[in-house]
PDB file of N, CA, C and O in Angstrom:
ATOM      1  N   UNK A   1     -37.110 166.029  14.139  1.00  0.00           N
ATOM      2  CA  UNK A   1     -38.396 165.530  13.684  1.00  0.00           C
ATOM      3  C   UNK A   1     -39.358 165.515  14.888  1.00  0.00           C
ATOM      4  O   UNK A   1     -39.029 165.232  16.040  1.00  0.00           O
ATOM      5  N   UNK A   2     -40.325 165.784  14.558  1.00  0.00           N
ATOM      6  CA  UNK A   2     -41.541 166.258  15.930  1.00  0.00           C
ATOM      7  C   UNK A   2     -42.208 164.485  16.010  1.00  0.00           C
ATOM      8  O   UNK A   2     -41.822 163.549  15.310  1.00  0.00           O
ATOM      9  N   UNK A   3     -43.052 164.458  16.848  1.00  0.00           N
ATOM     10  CA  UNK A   3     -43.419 163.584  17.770  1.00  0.00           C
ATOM     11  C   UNK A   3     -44.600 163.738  17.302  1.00  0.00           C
ATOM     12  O   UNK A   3     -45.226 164.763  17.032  1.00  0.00           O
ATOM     13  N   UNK A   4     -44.978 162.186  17.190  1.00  0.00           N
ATOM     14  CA  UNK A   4     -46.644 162.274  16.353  1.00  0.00           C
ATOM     15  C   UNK A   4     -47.525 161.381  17.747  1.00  0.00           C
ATOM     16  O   UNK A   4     -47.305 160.228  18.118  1.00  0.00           O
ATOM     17  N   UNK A   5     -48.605 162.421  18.340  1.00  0.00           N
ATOM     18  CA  UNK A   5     -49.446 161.940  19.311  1.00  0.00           C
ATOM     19  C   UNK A   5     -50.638 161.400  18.844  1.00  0.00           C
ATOM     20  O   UNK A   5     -51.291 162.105  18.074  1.00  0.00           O
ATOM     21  N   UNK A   6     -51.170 160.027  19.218  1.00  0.00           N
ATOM     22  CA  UNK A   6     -52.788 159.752  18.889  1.00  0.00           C
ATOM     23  C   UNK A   6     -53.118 159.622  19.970  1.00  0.00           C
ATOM     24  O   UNK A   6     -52.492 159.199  20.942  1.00  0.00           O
ATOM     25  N   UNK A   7     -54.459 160.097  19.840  1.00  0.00           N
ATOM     26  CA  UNK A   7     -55.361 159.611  21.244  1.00  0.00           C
ATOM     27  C   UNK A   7     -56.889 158.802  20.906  1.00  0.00           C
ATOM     28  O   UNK A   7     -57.621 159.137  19.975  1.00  0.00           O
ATOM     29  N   UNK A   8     -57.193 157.647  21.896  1.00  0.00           N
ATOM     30  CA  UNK A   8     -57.793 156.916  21.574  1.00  0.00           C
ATOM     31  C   UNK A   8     -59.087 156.793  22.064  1.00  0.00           C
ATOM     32  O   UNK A   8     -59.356 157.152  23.210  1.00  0.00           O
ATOM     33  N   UNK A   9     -60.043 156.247  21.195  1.00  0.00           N
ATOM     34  CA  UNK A   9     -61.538 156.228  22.445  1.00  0.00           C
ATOM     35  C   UNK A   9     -61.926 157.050  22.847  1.00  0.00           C
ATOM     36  O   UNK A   9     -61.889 158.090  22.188  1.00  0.00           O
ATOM     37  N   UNK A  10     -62.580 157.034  24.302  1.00  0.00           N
ATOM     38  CA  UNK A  10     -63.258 157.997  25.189  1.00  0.00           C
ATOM     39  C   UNK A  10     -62.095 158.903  25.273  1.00  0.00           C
ATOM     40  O   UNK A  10     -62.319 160.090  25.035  1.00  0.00           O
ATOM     41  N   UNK A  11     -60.705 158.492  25.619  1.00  0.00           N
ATOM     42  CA  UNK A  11     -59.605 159.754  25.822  1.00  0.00           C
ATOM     43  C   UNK A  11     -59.737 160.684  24.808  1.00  0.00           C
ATOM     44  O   UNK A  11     -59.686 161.862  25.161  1.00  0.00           O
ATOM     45  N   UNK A  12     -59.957 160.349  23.171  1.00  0.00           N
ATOM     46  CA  UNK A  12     -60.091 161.261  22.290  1.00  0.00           C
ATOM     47  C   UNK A  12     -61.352 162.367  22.444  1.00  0.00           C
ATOM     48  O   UNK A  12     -61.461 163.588  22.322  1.00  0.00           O
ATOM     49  N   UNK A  13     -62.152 161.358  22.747  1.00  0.00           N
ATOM     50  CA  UNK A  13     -63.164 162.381  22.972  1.00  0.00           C
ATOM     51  C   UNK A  13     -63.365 163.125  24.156  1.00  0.00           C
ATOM     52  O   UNK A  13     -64.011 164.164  24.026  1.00  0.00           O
ATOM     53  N   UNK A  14     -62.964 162.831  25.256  1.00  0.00           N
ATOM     54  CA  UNK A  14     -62.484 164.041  26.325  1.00  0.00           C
ATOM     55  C   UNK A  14     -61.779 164.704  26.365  1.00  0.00           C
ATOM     56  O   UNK A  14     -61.815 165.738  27.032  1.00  0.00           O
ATOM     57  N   UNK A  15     -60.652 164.230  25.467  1.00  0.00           N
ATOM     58  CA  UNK A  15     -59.552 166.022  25.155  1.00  0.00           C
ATOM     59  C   UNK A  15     -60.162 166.699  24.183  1.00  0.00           C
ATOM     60  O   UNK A  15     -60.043 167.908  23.983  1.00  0.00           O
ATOM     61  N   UNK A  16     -60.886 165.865  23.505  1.00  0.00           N
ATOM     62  CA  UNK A  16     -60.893 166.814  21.812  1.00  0.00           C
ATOM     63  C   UNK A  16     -59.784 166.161  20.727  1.00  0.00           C
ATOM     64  O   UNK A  16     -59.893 166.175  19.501  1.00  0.00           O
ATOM     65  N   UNK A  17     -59.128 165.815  21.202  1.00  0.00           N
ATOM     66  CA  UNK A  17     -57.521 165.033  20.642  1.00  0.00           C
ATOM     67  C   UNK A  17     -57.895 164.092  19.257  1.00  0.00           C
ATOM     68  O   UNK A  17     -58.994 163.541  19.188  1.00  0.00           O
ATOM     69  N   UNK A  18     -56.989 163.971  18.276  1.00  0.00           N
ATOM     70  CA  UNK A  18     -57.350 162.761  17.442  1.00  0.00           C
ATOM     71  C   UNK A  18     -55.984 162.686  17.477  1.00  0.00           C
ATOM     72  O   UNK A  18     -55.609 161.807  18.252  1.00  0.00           O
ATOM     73  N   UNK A  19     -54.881 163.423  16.795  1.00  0.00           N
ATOM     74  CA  UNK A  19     -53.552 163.636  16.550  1.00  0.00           C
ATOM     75  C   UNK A  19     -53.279 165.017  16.535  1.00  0.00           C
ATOM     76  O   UNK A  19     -53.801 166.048  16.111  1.00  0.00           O
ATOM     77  N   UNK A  20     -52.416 164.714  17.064  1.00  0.00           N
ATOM     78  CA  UNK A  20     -51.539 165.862  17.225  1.00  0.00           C
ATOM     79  C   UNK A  20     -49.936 165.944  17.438  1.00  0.00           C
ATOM     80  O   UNK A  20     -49.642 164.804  17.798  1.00  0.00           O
ATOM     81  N   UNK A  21     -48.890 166.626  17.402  1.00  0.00           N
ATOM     82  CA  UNK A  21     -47.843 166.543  16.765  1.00  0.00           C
ATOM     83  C   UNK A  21     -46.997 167.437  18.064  1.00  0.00           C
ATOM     84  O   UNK A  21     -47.502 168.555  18.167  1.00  0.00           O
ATOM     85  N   UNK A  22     -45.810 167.207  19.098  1.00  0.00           N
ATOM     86  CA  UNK A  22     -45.210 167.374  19.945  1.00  0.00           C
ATOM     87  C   UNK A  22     -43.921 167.783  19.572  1.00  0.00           C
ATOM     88  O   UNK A  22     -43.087 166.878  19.535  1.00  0.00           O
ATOM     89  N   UNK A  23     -43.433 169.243  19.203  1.00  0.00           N
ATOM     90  CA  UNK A  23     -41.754 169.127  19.416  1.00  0.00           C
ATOM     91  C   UNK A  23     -41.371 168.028  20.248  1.00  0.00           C
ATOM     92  O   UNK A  23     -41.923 167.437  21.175  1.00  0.00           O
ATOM     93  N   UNK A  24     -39.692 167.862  19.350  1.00  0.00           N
ATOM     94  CA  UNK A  24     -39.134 166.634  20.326  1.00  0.00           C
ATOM     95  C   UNK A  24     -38.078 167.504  21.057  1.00  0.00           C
ATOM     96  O   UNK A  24     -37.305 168.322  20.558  1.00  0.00           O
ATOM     97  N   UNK A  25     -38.210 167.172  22.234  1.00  0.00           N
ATOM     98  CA  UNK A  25     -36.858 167.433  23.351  1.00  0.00           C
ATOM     99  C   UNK A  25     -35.958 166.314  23.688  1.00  0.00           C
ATOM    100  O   UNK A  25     -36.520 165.250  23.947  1.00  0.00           O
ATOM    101  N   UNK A  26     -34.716 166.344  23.733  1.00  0.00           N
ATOM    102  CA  UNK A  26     -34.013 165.917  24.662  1.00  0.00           C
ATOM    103  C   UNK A  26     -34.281 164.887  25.706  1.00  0.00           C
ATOM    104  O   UNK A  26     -34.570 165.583  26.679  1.00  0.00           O
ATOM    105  N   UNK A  27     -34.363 163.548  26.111  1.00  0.00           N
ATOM    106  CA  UNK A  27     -34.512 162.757  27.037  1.00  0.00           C
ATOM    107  C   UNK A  27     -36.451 163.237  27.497  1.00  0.00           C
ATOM    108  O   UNK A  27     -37.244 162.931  28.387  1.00  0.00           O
ATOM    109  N   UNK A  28     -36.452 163.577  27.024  1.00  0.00           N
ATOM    110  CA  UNK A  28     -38.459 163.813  26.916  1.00  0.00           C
ATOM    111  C   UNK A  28     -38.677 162.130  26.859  1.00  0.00           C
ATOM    112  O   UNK A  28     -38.163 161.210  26.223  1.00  0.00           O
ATOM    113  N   UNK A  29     -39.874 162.275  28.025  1.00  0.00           N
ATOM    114  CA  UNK A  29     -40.303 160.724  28.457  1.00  0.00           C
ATOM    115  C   UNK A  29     -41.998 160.629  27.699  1.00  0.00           C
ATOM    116  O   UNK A  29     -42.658 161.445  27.054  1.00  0.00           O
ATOM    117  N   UNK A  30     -42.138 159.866  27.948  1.00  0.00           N
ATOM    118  CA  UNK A  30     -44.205 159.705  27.444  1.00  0.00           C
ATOM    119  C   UNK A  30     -44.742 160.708  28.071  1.00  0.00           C
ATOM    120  O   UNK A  30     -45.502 161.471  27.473  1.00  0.00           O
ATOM    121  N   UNK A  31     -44.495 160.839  29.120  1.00  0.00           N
ATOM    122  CA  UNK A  31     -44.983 161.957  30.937  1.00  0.00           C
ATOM    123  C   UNK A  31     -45.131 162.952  30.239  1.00  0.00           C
ATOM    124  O   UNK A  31     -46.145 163.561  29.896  1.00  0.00           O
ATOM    125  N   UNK A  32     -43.883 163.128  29.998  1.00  0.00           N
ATOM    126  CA  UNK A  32     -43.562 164.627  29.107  1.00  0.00           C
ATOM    127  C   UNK A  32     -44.242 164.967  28.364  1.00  0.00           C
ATOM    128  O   UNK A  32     -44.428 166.182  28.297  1.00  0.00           O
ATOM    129  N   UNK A  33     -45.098 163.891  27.245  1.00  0.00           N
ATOM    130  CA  UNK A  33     -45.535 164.367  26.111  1.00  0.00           C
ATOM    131  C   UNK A  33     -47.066 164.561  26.373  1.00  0.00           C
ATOM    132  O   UNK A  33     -47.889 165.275  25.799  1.00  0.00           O
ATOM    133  N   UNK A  34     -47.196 163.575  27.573  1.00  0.00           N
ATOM    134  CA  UNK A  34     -48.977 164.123  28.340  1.00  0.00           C
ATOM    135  C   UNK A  34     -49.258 165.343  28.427  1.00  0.00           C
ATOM    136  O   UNK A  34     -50.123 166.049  27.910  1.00  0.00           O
ATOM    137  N   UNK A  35     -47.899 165.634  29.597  1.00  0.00           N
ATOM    138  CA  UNK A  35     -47.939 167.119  30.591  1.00  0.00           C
ATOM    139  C   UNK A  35     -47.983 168.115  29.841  1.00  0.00           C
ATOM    140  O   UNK A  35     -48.556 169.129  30.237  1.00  0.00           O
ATOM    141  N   UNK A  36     -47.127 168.043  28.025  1.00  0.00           N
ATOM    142  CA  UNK A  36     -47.217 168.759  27.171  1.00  0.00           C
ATOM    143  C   UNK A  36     -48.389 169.321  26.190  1.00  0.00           C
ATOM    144  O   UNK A  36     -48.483 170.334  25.497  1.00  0.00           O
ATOM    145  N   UNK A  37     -49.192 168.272  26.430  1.00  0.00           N
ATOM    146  CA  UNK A  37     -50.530 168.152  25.736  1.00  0.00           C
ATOM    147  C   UNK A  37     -51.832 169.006  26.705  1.00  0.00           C
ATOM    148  O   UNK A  37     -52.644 169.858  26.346  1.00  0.00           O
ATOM    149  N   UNK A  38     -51.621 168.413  27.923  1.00  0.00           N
ATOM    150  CA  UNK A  38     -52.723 168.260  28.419  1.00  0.00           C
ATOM    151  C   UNK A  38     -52.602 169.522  29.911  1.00  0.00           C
ATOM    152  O   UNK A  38     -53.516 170.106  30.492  1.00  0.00           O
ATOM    153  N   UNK A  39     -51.115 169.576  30.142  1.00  0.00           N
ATOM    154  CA  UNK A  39     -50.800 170.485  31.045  1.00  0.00           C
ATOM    155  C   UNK A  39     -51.106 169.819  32.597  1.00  0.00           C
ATOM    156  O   UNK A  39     -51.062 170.544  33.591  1.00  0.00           O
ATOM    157  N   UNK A  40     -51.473 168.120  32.706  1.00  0.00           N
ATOM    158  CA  UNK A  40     -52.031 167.485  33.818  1.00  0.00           C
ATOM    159  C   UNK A  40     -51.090 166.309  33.889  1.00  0.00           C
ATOM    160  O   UNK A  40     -50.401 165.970  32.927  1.00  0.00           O
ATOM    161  N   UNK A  41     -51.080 165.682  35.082  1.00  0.00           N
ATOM    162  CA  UNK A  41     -50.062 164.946  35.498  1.00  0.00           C
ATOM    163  C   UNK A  41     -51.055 163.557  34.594  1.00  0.00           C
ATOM    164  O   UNK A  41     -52.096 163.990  34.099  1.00  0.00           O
ATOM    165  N   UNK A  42     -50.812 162.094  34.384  1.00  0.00           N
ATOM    166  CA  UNK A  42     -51.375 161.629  33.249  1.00  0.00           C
ATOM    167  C   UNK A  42     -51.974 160.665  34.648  1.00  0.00           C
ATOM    168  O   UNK A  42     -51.335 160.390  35.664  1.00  0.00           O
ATOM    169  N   UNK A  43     -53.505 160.246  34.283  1.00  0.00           N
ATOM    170  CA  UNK A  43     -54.255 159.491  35.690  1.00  0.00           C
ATOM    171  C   UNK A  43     -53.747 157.562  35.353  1.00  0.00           C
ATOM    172  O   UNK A  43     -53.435 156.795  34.442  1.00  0.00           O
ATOM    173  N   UNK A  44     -53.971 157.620  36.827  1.00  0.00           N
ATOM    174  CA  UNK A  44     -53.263 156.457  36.951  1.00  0.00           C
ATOM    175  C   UNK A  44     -53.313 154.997  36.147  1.00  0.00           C
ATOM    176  O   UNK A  44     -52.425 154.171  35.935  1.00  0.00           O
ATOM    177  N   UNK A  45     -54.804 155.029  35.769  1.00  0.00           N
ATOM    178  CA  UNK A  45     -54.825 153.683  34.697  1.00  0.00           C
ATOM    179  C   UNK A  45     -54.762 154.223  33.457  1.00  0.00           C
ATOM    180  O   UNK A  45     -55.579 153.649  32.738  1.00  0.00           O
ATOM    181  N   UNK A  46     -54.039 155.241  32.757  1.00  0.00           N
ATOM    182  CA  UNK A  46     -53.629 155.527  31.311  1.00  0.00           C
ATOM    183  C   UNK A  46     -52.877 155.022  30.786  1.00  0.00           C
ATOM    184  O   UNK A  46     -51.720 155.125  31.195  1.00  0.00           O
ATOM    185  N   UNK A  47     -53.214 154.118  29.458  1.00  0.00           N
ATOM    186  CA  UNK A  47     -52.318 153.370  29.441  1.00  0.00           C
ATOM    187  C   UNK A  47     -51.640 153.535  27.740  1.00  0.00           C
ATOM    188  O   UNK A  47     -52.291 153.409  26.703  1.00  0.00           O
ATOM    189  N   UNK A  48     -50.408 153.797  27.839  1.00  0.00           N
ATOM    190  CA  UNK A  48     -49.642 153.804  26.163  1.00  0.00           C
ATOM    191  C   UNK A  48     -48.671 153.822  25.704  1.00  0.00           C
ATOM    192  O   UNK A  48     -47.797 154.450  26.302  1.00  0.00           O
ATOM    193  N   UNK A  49     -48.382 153.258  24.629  1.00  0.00           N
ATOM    194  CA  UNK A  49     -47.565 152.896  23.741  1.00  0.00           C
ATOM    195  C   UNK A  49     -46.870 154.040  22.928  1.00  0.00           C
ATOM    196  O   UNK A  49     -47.385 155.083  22.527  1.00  0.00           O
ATOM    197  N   UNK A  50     -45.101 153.444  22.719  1.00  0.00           N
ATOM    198  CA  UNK A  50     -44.471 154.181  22.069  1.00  0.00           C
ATOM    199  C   UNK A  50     -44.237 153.015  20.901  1.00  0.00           C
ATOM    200  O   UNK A  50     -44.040 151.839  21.205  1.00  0.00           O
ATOM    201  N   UNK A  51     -44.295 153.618  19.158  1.00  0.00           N
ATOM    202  CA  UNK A  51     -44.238 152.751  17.668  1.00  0.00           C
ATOM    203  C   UNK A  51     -45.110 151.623  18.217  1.00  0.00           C
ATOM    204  O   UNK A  51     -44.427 150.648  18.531  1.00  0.00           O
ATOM    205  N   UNK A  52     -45.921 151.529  18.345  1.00  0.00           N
ATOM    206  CA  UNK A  52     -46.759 150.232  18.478  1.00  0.00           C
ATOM    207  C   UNK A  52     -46.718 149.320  19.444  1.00  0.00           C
ATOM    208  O   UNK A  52     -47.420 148.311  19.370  1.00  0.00           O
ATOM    209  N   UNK A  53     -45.776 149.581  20.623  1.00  0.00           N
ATOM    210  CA  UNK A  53     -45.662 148.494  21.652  1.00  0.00           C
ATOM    211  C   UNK A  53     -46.223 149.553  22.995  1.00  0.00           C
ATOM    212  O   UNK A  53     -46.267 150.783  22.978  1.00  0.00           O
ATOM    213  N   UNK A  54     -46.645 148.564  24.195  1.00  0.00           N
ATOM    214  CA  UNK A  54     -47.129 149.088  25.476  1.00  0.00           C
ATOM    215  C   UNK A  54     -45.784 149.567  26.305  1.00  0.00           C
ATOM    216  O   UNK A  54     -44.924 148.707  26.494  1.00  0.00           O
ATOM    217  N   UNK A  55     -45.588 150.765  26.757  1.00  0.00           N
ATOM    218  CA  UNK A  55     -44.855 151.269  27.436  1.00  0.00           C
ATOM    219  C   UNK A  55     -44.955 151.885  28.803  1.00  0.00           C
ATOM    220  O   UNK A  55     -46.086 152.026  29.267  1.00  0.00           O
ATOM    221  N   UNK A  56     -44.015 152.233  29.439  1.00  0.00           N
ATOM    222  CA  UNK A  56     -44.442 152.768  30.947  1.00  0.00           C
ATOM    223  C   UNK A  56     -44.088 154.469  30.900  1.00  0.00           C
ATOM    224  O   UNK A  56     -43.112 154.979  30.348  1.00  0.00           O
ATOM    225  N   UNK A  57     -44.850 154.960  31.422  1.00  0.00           N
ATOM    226  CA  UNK A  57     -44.909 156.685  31.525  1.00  0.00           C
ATOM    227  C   UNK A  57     -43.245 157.081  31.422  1.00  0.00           C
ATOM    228  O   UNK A  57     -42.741 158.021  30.807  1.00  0.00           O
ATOM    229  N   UNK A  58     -42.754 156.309  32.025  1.00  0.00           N
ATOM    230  CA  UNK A  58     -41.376 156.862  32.512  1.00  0.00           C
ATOM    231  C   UNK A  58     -40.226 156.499  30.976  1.00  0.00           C
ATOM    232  O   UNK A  58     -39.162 157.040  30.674  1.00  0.00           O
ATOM    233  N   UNK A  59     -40.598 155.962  30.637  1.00  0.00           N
ATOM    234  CA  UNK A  59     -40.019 155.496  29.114  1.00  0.00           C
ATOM    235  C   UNK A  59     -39.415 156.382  28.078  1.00  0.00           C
ATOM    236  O   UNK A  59     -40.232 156.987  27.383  1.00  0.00           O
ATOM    237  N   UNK A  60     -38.451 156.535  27.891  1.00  0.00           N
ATOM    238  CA  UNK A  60     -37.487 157.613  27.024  1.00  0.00           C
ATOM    239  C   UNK A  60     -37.931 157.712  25.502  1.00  0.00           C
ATOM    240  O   UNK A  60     -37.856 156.750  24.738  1.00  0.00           O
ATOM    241  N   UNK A  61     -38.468 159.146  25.079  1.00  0.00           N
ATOM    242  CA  UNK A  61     -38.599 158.625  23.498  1.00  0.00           C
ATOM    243  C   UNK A  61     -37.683 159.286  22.501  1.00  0.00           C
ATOM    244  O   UNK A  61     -36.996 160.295  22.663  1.00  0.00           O
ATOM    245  N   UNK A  62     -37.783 158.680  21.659  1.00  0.00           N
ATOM    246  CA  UNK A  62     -36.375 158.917  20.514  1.00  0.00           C
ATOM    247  C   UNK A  62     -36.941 159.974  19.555  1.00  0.00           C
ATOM    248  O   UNK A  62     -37.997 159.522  19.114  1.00  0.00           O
ATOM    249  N   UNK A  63     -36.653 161.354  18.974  1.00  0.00           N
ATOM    250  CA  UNK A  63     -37.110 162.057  18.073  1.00  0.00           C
ATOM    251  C   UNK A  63     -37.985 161.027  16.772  1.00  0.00           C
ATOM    252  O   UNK A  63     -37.709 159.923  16.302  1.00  0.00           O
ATOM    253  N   UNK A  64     -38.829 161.746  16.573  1.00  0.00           N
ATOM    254  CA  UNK A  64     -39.882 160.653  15.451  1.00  0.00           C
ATOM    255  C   UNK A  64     -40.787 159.846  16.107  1.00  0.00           C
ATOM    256  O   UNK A  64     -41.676 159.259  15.489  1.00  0.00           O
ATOM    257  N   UNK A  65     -40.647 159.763  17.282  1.00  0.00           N
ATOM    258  CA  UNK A  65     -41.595 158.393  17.116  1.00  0.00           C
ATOM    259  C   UNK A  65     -42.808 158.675  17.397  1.00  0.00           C
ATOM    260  O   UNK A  65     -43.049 159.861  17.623  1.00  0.00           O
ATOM    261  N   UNK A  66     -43.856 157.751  17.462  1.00  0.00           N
ATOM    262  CA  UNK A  66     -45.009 158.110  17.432  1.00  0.00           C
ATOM    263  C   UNK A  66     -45.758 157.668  18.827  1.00  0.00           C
ATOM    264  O   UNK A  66     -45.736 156.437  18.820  1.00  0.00           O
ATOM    265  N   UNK A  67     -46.400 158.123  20.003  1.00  0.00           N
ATOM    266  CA  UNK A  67     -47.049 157.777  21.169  1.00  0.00           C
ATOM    267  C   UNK A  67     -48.281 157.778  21.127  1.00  0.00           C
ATOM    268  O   UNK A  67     -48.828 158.742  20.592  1.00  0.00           O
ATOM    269  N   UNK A  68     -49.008 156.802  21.624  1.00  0.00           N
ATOM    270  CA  UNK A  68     -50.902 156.613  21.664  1.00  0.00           C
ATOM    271  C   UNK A  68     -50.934 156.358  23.169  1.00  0.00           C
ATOM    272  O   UNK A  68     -50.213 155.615  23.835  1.00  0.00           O
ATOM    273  N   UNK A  69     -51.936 157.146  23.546  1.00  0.00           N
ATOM    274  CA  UNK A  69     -52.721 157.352  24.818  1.00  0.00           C
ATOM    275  C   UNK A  69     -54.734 156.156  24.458  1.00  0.00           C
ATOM    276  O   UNK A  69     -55.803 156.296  23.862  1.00  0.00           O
ATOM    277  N   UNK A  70     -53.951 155.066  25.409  1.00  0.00           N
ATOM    278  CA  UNK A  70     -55.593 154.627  25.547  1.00  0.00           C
ATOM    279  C   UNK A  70     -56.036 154.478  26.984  1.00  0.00           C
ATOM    280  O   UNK A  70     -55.410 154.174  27.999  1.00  0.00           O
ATOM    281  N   UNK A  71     -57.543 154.841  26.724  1.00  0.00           N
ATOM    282  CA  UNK A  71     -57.993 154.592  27.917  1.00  0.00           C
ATOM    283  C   UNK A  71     -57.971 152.590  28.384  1.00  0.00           C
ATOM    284  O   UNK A  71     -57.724 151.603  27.691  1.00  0.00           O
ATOM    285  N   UNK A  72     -58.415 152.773  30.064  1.00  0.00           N
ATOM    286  CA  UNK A  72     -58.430 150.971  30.155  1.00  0.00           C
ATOM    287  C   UNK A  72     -59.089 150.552  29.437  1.00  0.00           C
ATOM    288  O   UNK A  72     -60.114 151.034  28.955  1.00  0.00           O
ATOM    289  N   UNK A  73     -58.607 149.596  29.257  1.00  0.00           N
ATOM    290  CA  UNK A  73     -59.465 148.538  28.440  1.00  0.00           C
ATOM    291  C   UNK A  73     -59.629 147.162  28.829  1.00  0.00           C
ATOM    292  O   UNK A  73     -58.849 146.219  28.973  1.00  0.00           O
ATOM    293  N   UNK A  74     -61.194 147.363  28.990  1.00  0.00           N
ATOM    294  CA  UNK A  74     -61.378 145.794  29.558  1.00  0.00           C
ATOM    295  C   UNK A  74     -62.610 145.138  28.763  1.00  0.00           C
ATOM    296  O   UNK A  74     -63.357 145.882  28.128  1.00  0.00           O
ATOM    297  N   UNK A  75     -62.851 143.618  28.795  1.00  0.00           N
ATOM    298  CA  UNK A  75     -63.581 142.729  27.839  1.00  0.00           C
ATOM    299  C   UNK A  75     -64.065 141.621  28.727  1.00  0.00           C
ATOM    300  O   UNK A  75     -63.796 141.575  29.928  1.00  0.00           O
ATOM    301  N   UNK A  76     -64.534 141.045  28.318  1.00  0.00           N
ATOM    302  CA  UNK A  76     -65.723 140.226  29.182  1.00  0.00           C
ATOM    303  C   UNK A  76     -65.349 138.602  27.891  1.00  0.00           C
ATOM    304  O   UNK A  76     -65.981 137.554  28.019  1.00  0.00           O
TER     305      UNK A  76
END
């Protein structure tokens, strides 16, 4: 089962991205699914979640699941 990508905010609108859909590999991390997308190492305050929780780049994903890329987010 392939890998369902969203991208959020300003990130959506600087890739072009809304969703998009990632063969799944083998021990494939979040990193992976950037570098796969975007062909760029992912910048340092990017921040996202694997099924709905906040995760770290380095984070293992399981065939199916779904990853969101948001930009920072900050509030006053």
């Amino acid at each position: 089962m392939p890998i369902s990508v969203k991208c959020f905010a300003s990130l959506r609108e600087k890739l072009g991205i809304d969703e998009v859909i990632v063969p799944y590999e083998s021990k494939m991390t979040v990193q992976d699914v950037w570098c796969y997308m975007t062909k760029q190492t992912p910048p340092e305050n990017l921040l996202c979640a694997r099924n709905h929780e906040y995760v770290d780049f380095t984070e293992t994903i399981n065939d199916g699941d779904e990853i969101a890329f948001f930009p920072p987010v900050t509030g006053g």
